[in-house]
C-alpha positions as CSV (number, residue, x, y, z in Angstrom):
1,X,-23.7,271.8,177.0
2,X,-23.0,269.3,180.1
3,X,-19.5,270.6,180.3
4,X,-20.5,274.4,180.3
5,X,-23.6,274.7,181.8
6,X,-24.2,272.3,184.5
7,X,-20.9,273.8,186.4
8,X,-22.2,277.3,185.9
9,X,-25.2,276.9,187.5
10,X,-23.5,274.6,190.4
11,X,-21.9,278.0,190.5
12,X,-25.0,280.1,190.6
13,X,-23.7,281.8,187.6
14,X,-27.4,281.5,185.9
15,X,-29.0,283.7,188.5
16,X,-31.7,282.9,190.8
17,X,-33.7,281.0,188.4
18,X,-31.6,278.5,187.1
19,X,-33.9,276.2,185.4
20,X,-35.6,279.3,183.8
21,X,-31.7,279.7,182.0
22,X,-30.9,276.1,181.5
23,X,-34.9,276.1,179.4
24,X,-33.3,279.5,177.5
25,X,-29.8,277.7,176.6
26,X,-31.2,274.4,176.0
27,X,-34.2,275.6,173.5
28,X,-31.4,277.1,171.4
29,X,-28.5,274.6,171.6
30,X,-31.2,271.1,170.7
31,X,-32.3,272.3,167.6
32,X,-28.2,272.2,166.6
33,X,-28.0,268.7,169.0
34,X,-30.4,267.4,166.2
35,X,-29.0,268.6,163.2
36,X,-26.0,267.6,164.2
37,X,-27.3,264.0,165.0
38,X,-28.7,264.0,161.2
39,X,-25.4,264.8,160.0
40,X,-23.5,262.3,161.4
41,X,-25.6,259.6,160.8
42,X,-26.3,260.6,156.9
43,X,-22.6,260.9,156.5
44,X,-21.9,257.6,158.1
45,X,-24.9,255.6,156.3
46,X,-23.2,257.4,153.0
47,X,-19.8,256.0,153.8
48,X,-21.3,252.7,154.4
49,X,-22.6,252.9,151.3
50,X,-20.2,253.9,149.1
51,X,-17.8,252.0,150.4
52,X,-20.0,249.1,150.3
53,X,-19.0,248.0,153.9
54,X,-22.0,246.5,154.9
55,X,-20.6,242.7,155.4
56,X,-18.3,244.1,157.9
57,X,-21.5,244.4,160.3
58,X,-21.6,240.4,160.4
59,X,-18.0,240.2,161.4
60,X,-16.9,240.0,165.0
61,X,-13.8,241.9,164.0
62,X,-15.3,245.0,162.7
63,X,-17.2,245.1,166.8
64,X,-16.3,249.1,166.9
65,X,-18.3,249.8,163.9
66,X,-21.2,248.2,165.9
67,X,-20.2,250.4,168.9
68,X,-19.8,253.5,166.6
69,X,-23.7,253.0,165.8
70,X,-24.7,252.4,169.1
71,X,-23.3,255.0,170.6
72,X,-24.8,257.3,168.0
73,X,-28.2,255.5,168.7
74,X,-28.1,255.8,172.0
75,X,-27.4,259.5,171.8
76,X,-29.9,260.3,169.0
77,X,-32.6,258.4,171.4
78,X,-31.8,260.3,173.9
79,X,-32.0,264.1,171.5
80,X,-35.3,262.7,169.6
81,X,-37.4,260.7,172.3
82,X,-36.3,260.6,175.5
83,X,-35.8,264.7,175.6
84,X,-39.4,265.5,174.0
85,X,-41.3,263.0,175.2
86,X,-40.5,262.9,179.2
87,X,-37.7,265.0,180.4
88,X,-38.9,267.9,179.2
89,X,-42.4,267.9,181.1
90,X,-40.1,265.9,183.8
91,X,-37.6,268.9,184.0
92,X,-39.3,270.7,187.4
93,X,-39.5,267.6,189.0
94,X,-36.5,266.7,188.5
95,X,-34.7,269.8,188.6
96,X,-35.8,269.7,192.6
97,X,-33.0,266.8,192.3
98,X,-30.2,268.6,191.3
99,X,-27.1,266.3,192.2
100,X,-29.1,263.2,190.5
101,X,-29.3,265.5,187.5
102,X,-25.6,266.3,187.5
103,X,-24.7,263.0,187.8
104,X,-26.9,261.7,184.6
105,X,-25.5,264.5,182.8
106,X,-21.9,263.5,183.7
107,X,-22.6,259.9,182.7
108,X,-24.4,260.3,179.5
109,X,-21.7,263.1,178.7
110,X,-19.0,260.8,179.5
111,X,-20.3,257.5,178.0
């Protein structure tokens, strides 16, 4: 969505009303953002599970399996709280800042 979206409206690709299309494209691409979320975290708690790899989680040498879940925890924050809760009633207001926009989108896109 960052990728796509935020350049084609840098573009004025979107029309006039460009936060009017980003609402339009975003209301349809969150609901799959959160299943998708779901997914990957069911299927990695599964694998956990049945590979019965929790004791790795208290070893320093397994660090990227800690990373792996905060990254996805950081990303499912962001799809389940932060999105709902503020930036969507935020959006106009911030919208009126459109390079600090782009630039939190590049960041979270790129972290």
């Amino acid at each position: 969505m960052t990728t796509a979206l935020l350049p084609a409206i840098r573009r004025g690709e979107l029309g006039g009303n460009w936060l009017a299309a980003f609402r339009a494209v975003e209301r349809r691409f969150v609901w799959q953002a959160r299943i998708a979320m779901l997914v990957v975290g069911a299927t990695g708690f599964y694998m956990i599970e049945a590979a019965d790899l929790w004791d790795r989680f208290s070893s320093v040498a397994y660090w990227w399996m800690h990373a792996m879940v905060g990254v996805w925890a950081i990303f499912a924050i962001g799809v389940f709280v932060v999105e709902p809760l503020f930036l969507d009633r935020r959006l106009p207001a911030l919208a009126a800042r459109r390079p600090w926009m782009a630039v939190a989108h590049w960041l979270f896109a790129h972290a």
